[in-house]
C-alpha positions as a printed NumPy array, in Angstrom:
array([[   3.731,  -67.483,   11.077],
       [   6.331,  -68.277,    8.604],
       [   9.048,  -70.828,    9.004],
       [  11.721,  -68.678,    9.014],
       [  10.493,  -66.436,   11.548],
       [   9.221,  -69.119,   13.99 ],
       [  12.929,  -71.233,   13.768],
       [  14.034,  -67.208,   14.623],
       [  12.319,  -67.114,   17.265],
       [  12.911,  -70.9  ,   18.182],
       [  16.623,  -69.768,   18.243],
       [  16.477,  -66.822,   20.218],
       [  14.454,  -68.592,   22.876],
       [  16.77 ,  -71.526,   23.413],
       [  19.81 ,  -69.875,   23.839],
       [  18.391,  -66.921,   25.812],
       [  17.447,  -70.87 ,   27.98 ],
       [  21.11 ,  -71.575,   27.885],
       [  22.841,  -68.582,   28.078],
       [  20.442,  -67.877,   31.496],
       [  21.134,  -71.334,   32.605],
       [  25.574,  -71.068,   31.982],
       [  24.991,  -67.41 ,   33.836],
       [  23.062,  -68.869,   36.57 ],
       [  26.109,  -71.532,   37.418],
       [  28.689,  -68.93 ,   37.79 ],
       [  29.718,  -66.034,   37.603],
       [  32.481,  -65.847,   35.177],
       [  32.605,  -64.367,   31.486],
       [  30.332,  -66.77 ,   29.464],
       [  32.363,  -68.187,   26.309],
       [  29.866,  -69.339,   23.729],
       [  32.488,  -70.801,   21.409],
       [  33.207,  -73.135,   24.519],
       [  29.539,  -73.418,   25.337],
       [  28.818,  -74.689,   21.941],
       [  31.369,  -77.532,   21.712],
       [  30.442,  -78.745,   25.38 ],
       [  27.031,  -79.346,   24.264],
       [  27.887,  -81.055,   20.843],
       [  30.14 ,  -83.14 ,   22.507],
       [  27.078,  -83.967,   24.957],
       [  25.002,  -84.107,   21.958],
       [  27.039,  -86.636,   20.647],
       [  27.569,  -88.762,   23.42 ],
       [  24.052,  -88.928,   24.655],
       [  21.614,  -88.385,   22.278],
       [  20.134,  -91.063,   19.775],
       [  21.872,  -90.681,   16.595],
       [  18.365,  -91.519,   14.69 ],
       [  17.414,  -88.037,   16.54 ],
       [  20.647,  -86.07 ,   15.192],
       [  19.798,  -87.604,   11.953],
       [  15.815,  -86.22 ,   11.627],
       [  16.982,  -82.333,   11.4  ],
       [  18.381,  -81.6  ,    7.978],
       [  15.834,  -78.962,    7.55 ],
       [  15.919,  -77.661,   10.817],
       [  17.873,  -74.887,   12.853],
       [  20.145,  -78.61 ,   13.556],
       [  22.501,  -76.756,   16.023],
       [  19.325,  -74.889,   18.353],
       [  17.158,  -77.479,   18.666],
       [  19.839,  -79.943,   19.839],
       [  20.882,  -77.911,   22.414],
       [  17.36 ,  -77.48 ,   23.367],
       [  17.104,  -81.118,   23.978],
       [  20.914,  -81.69 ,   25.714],
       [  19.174,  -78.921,   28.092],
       [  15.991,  -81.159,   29.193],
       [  18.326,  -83.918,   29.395],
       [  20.802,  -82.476,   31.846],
       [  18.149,  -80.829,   34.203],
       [  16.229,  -83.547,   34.1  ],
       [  19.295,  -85.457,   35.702],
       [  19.872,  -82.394,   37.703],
       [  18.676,  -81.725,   41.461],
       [  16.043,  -79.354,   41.29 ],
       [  12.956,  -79.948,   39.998],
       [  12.306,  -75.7  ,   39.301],
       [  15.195,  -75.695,   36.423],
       [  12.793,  -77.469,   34.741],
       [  10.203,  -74.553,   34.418],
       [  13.182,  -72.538,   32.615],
       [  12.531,  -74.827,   29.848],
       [   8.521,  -73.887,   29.251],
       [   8.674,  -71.074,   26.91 ],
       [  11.054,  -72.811,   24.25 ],
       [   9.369,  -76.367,   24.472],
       [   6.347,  -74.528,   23.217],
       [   8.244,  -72.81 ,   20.685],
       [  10.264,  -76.114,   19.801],
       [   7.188,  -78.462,   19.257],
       [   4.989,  -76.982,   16.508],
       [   8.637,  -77.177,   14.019],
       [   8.906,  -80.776,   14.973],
       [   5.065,  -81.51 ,   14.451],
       [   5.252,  -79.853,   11.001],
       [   7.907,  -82.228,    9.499],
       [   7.525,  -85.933,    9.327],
       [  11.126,  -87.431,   10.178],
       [  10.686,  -85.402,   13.41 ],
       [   7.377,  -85.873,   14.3  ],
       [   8.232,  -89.164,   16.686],
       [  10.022,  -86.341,   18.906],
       [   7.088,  -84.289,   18.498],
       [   4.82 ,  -87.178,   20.315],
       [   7.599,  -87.155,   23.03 ],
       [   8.142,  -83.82 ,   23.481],
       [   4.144,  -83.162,   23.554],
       [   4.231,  -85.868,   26.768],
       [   7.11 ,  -83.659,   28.336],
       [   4.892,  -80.334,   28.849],
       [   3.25 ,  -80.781,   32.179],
       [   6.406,  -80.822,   33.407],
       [   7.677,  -78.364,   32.521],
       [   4.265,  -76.382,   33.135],
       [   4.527,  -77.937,   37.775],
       [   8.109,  -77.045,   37.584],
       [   7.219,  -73.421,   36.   ],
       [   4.334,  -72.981,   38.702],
       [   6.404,  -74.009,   41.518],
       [   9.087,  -71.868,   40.689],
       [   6.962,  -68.632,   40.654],
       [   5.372,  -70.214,   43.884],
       [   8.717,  -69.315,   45.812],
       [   7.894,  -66.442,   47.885],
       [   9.582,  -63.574,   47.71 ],
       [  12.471,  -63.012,   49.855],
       [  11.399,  -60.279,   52.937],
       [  13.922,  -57.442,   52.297],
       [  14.516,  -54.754,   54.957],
       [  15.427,  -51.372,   54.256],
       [  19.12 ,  -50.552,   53.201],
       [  19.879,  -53.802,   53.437],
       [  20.856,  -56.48 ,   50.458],
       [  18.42 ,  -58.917,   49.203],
       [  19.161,  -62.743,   51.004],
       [  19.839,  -65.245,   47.566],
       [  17.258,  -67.339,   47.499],
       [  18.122,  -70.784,   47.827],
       [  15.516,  -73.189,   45.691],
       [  14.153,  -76.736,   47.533],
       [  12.476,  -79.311,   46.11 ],
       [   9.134,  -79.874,   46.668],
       [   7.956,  -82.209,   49.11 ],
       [   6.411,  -85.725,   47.82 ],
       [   3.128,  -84.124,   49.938],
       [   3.102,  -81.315,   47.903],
       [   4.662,  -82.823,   44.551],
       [   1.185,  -85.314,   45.093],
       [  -1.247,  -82.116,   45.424],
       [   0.376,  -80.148,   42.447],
       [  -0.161,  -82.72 ,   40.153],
       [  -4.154,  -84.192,   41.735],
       [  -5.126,  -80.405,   41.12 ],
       [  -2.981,  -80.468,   37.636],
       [  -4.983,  -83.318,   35.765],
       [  -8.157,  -83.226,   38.163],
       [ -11.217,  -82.921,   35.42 ],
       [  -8.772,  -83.729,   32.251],
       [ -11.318,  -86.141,   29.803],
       [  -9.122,  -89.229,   28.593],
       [  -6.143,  -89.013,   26.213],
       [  -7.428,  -89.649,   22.735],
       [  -5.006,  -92.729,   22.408],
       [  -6.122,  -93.891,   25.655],
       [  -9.751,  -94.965,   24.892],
       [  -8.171,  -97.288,   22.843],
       [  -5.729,  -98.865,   24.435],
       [  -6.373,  -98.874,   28.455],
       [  -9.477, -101.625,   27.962],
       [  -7.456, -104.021,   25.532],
       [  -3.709, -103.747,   27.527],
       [  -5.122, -104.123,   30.814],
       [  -5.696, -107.785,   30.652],
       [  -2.15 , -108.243,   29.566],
       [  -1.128, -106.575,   32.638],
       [  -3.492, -108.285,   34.808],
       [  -2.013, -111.806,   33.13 ],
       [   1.795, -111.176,   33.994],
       [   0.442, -110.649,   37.645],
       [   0.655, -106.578,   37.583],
       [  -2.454, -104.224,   38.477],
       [  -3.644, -103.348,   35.403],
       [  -4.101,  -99.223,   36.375],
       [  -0.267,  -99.352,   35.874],
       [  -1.536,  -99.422,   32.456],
       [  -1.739,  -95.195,   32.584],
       [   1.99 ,  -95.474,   32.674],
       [   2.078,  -94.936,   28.954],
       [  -0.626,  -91.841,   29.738],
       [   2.587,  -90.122,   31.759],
       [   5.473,  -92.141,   29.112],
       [   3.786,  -91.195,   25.506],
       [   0.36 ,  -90.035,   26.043],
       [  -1.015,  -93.219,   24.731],
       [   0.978,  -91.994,   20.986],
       [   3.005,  -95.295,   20.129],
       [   5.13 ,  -93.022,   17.743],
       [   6.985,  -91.135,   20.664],
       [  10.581,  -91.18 ,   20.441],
       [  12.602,  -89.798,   23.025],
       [  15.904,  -87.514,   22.082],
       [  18.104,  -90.643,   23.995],
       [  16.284,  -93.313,   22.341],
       [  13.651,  -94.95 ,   24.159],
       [  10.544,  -95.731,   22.207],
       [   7.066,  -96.888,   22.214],
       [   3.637,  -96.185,   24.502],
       [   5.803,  -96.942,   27.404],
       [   8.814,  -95.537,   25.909],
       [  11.633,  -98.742,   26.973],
       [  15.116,  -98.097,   25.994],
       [  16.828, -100.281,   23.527],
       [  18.846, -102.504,   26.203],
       [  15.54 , -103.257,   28.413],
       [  13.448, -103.935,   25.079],
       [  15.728, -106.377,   24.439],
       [  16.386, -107.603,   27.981],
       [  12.568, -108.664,   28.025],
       [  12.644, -110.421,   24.763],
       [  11.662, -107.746,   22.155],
       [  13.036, -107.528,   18.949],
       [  14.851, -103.734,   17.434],
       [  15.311, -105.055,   14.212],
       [  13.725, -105.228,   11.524],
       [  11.418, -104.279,   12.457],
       [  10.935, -102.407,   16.225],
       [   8.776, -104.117,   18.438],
       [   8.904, -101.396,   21.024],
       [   6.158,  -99.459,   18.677],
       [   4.008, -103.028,   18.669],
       [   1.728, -102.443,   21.626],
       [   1.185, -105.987,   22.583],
       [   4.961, -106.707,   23.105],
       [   5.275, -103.383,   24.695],
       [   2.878, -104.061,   27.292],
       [   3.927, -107.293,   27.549],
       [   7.548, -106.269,   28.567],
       [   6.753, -103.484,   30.503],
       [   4.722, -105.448,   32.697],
       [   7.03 , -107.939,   33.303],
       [   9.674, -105.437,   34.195],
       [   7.334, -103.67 ,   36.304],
       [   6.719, -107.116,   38.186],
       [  10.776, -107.573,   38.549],
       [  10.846, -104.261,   39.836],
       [   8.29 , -104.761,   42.45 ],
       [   9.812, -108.276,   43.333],
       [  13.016, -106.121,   44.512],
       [  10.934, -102.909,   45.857],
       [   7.813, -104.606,   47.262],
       [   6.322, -100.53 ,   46.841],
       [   4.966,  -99.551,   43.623],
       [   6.471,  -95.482,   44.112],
       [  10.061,  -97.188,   44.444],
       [   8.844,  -99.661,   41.407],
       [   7.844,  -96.224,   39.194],
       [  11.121,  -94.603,   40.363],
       [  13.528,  -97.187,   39.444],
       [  11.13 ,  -97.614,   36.39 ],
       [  12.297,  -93.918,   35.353],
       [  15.601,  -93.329,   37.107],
       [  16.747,  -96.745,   37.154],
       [  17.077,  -99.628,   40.063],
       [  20.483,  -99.123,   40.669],
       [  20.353,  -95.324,   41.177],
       [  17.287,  -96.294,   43.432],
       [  18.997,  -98.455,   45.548],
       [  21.881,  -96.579,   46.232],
       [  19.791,  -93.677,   47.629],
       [  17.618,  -96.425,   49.319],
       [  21.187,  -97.463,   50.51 ],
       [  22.415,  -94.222,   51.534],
       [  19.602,  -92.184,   53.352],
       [  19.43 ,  -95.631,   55.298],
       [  15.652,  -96.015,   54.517],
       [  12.927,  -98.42 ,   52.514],
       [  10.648,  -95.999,   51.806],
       [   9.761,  -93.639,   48.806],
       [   9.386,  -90.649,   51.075],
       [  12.665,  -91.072,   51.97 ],
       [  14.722,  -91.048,   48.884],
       [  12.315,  -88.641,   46.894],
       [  13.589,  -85.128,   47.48 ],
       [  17.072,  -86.848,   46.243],
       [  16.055,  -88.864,   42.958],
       [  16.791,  -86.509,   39.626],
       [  14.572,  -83.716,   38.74 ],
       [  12.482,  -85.742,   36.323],
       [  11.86 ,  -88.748,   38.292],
       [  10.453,  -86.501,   41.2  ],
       [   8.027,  -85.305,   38.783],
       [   7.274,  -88.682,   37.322],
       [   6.106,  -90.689,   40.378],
       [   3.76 ,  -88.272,   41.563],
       [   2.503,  -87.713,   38.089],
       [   1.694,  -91.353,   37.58 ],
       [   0.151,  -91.971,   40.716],
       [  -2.103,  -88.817,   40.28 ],
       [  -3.187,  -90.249,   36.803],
       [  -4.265,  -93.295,   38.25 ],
       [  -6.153,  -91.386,   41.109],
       [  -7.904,  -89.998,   38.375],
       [  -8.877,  -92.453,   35.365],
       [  -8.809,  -95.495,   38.142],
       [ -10.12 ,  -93.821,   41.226],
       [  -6.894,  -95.645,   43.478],
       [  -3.667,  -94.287,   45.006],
       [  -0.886,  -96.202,   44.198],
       [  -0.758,  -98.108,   47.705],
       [  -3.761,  -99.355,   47.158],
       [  -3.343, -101.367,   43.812],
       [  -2.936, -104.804,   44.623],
       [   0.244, -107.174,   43.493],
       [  -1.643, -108.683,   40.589],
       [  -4.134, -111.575,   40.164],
       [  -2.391, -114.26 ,   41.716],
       [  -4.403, -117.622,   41.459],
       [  -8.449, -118.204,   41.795],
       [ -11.253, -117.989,   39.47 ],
       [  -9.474, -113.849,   38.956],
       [  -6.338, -115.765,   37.766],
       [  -7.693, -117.743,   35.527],
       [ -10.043, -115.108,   34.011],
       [  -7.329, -112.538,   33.476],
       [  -5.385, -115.415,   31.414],
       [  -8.309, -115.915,   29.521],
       [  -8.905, -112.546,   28.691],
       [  -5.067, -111.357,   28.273],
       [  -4.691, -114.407,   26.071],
       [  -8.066, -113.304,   23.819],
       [  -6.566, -109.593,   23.805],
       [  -3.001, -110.5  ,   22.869],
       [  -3.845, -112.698,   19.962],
       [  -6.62 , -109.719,   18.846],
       [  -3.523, -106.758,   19.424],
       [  -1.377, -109.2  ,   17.132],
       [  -3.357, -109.214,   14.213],
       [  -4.232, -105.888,   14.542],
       [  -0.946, -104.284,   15.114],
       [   1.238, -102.643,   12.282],
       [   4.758, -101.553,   12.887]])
């Protein structure tokens, strides 16, 4: 297929997306001229300019929009406006795996799919609405999923699935870092869900890496953006990420509340924590954005898988003991081997 035909296609696609997701919102004449500057003001606002910046050669204008769209319904309250987005992200990523400056997006986007492949499914799942003769059709009002079902949608989605390529790599030398800031190292298959174990991912609003940290949280655990990024280093990465998993947990004490805040962030977490009057993942998880409902379950049916535990059953870290002193040992030997082997 031809570049010019595929970015054609690319086109159509996305704003067919867009133009069904304005229509769907209300019910007034669509302007496009109006459309278009809302979402390059969003653009502009919320994207990472390095990611405006890597599509001179690309239909610029479509593929932006295509990424302001995962953005928004990813902040947004259902979790089925994600499956809207299927068709295009698999027309979007081969034109960002074929050019180099885009590529990083590619490895992001590629971690995106299952997604928006549960969100598809469960949107077709809706049952039909009964309809009785001569009589209008009820709308159908979507739900979110429960965390039940969100946990058996994604145990049957990566049940048999051999290891990411990336993965054989890095699980059995990050682990011990883990273990040696005190965090179960399983949590290591967070950069499975994050990256897909591709250190190159860059995300559209700028977080980076295996465990993809944004800028302000790389920094706040003592990583360096410049010159050169540590984020892609995997040994700080881990390093970081563990320890801000540990915070987390020392404020959560539950390691689905630790993986949402880890995602939607701990204030957002604590205000629905605050709200719904409860202390409990269950209770907060039909409210958390779109993305984050996805996420949770996701990473706890990843570690069910590669690690044969559920998430409640992962322990708070090796505190002390002979398994204390070994998992210094060995994160210390594995550190000092990632260092010298790690390029930017």
């Amino acid at each position: 297929m031809s570049y010019t035909l595929l970015k054609t296609i690319c086109g159509v696609a996305i704003w067919f997306s867009l133009l069904g997701a304005v229509r769907a919102a209300t019910d007034d004449t669509v302007d496009l001229s109006d459309v278009m500057q809302r979402a390059q003001a969003w653009a502009q606002d919320n994207l990472d300019t390095n990611f405006l910046n890597s599509l001179p050669e690309l239909d610029e204008r479509a593929v932006t929009n295509f990424f302001n769209e995962i953005q928004k319904r990813y902040q947004g309250d259902l979790v089925v406006d994600i499956g809207d987005l299927r068709a295009t992200a698999q027309t979007v990523l081969p034109i960002l795996q074929n050019y180099e400056e885009t590529q990083p997006y590619a490895a992001w986007l590629k971690s995106q799919l299952d997604y928006f492949e549960v969100a598809d499914d469960l949107r077709r799942s809706v049952p039909p609405a009964k309809v009785e003769t001569n009589h209008p059709a009820p709308p159908i009002v979507a739900a979110n999923p429960t965390p039940q079902r969100e946990q058996e949608i994604w145990i049957k989605k990566v049940s048999g699935r051999p290891w990411p390529t990336g993965a054989k790599d890095y699980v059995p030398r990050l682990k011990p870092i883990f273990a040696a800031e005190k965090v179960p190292p399983e949590l290591v298959w967070v950069a499975g869900v994050e990256s897909s174990f591709d250190r190159r991912a860059r995300s559209p609003s700028g977080a980076a890496g295996l465990f993809q940290l944004m800028p302000d949280t790389a920094k706040h655990y003592g990583l360096s953006l410049w010159p050169r990024d540590q984020r892609y280093q995997p040994v700080p990465s881990a390093t970081a990420t563990a320890r801000n998993l540990k915070d987390l947990h020392d404020r959560f004490h539950d390691w689905r509340l630790v993986l949402a805040a880890y995602n939607a962030g701990e204030g957002r977490v604590q205000k629905l924590m605050d709200r719904y009057g409860t202390q409990s993942y269950n209770g907060i998880a039909m409210h958390l954005p779109a993305e984050t409902q996805l996420y949770v379950p996701r990473v706890e049916a990843t570690i069910r898988e590669y690690e044969g535990v559920r998430l409640d059953q992962l322990s708070e870290g090796m505190t002390g003991g002979f398994s204390g002193i070994l998992a210094a040992m060995i994160g210390g030997w594995a550190t000092d081997t990632l260092l010298c082997n790690s390029s930017p």
